[in-house]
Backbone as JSON Lines, residues from 0, in Angstrom:
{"i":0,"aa":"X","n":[-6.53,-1.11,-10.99],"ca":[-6.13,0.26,-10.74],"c":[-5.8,0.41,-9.26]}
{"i":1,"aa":"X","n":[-4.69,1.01,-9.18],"ca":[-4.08,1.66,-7.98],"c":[-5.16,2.43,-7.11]}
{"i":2,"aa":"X","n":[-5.56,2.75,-5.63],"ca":[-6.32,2.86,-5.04],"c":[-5.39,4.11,-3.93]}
{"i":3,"aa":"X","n":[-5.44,5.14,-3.99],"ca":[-4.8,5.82,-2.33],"c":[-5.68,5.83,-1.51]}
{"i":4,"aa":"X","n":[-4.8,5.96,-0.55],"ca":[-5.5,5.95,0.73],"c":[-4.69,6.35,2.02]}
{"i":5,"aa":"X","n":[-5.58,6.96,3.02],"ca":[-4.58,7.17,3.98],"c":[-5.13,6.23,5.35]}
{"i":6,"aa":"X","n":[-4.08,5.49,6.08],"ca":[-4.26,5.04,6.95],"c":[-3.31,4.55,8.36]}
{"i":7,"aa":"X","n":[-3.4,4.66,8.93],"ca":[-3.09,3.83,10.53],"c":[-2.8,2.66,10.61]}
{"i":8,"aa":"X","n":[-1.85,1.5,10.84],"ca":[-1.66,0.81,10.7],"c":[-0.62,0.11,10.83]}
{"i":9,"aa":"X","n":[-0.67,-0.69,12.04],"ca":[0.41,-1.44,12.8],"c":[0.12,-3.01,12.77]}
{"i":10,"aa":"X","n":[1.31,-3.71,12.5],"ca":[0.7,-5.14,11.97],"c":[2.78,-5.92,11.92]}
{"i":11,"aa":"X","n":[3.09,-6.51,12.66],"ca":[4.22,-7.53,12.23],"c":[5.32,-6.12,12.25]}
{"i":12,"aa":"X","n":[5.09,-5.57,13.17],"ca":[6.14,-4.58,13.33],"c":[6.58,-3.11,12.35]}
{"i":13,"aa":"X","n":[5.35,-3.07,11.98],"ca":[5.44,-2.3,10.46],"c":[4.62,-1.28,10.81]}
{"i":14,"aa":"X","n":[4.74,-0.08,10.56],"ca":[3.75,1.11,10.88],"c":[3.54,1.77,9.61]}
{"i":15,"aa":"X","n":[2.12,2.39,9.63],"ca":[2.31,3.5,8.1],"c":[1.63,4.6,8.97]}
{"i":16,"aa":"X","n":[2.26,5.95,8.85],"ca":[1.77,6.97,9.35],"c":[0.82,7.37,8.57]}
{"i":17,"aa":"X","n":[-0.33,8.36,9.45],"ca":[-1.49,8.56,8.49],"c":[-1.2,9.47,7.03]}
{"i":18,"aa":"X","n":[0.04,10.32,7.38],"ca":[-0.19,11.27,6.64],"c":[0.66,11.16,5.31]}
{"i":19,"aa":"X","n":[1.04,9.62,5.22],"ca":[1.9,8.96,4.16],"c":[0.86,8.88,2.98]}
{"i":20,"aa":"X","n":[0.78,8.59,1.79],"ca":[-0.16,8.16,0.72],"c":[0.67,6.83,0.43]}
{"i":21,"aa":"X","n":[-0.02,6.0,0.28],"ca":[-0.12,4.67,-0.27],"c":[-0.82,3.85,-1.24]}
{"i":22,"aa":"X","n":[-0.39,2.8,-2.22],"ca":[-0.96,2.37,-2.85],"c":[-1.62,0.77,-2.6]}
{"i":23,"aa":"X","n":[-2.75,0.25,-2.96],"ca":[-2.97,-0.34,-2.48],"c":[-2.25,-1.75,-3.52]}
{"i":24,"aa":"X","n":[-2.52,-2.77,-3.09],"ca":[-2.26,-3.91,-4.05],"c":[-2.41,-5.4,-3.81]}
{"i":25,"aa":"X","n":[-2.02,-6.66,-4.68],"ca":[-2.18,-7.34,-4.23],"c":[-0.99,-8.35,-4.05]}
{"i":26,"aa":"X","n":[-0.54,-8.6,-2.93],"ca":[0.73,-9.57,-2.14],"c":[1.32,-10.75,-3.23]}
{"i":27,"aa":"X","n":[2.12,-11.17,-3.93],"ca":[2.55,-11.58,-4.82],"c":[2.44,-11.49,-6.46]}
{"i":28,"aa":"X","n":[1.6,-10.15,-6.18],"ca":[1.92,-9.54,-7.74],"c":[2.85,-8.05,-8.31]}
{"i":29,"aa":"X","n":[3.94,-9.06,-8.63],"ca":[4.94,-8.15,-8.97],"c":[4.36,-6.89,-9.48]}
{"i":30,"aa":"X","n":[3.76,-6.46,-10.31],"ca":[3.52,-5.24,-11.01],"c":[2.72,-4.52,-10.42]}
{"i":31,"aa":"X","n":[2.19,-4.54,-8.94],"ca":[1.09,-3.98,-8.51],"c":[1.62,-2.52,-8.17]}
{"i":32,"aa":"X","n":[2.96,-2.48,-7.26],"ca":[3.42,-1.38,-6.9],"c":[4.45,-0.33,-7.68]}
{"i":33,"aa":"X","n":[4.69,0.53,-7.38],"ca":[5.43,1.53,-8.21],"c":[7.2,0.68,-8.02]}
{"i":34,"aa":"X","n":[7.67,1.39,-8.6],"ca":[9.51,1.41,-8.77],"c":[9.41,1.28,-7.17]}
{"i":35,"aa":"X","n":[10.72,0.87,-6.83],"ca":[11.06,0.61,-4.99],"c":[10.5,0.04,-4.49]}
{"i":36,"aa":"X","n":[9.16,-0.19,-4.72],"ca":[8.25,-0.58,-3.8],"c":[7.59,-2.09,-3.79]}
{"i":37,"aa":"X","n":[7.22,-2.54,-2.58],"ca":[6.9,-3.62,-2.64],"c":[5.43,-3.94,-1.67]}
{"i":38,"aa":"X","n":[5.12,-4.8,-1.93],"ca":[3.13,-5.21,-1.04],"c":[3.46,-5.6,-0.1]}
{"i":39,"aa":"X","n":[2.8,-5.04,1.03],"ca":[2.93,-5.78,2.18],"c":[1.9,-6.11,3.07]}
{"i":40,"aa":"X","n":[1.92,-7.97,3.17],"ca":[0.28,-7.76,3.74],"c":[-0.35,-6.87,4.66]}
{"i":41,"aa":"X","n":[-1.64,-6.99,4.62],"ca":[-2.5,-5.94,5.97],"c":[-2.94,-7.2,6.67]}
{"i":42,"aa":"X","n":[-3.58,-8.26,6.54],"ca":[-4.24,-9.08,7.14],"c":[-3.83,-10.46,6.89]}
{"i":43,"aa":"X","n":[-3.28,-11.25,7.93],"ca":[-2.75,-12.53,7.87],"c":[-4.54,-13.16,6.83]}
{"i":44,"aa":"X","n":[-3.65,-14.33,6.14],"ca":[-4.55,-14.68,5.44],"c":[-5.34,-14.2,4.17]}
{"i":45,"aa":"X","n":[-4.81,-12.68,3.86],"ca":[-5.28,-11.96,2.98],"c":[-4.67,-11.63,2.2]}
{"i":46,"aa":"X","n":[-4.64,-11.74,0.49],"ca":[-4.03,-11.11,-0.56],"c":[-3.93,-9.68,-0.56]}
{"i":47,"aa":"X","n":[-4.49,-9.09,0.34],"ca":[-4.74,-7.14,0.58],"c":[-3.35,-7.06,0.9]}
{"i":48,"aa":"X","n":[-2.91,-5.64,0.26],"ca":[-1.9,-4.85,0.79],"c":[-1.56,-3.87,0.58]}
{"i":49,"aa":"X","n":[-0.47,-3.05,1.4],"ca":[0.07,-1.57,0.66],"c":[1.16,-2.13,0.15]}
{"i":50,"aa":"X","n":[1.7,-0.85,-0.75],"ca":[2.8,-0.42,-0.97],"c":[3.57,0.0,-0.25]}
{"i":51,"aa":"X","n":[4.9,-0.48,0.28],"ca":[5.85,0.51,0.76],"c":[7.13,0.01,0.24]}
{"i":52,"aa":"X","n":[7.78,1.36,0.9],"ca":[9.42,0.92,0.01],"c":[10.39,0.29,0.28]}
{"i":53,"aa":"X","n":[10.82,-0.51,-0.49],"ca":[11.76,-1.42,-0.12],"c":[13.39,-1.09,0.78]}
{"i":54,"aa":"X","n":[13.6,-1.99,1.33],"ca":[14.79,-2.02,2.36],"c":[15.72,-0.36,1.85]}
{"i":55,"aa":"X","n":[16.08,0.24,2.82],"ca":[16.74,1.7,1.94],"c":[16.72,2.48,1.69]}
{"i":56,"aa":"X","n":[15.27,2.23,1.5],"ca":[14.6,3.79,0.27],"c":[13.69,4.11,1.39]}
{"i":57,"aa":"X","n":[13.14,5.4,1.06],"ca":[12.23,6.32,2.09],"c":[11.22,6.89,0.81]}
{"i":58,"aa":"X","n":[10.26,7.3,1.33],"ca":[9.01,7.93,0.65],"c":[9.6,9.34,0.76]}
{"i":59,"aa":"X","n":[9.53,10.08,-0.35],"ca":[10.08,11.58,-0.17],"c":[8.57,12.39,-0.16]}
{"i":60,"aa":"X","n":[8.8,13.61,-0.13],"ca":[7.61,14.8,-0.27],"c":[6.64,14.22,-1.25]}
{"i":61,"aa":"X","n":[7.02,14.09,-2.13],"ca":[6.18,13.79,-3.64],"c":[5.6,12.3,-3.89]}
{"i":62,"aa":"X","n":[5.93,11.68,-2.97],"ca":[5.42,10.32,-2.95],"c":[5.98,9.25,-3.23]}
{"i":63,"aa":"X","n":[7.45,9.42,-3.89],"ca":[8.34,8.51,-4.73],"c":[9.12,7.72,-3.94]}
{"i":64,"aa":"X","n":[9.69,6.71,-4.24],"ca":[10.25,6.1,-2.96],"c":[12.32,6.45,-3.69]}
{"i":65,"aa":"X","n":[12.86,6.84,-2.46],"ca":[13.69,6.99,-2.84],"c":[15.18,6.44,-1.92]}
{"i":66,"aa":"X","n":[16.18,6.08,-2.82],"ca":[17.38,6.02,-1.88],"c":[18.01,6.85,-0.16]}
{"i":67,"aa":"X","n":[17.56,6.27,0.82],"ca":[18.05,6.76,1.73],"c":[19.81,7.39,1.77]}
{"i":68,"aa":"X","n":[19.76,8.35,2.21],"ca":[21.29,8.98,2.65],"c":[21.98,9.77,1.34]}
């Protein structure tokens, strides 16, 4: 099960603002994250990760990841 959470977090050039919601998951399992979205580690060496959205897409109001422009 999917886990939210809000957090801080700078790592390999990647930021998540706090006030984003995220899902948590684990780094080479396809089905972990929603539509768009993909795992991205938190900790070298660690299967941990969020969700965020892939190349394009932006997180809208509602949480969904969606086509930029």
């Amino acid at each position: 099960m999917h886990l939210l959470y809000f957090c801080i977090f700078y790592s390999k050039g990647l930021s998540v603002d706090a006030t984003e919601t995220h899902y948590s998951c684990e780094v080479g399992m396809v089905i972990d994250c929603p539509e768009n979205e993909i795992c991205v580690q938190l900790v070298t060496h660690s299967r941990n990760g969020i969700c965020q959205c892939v190349e394009d897409y932006q997180r809208n109001s509602s949480g969904m990841c969606t086509p930029i422009g």
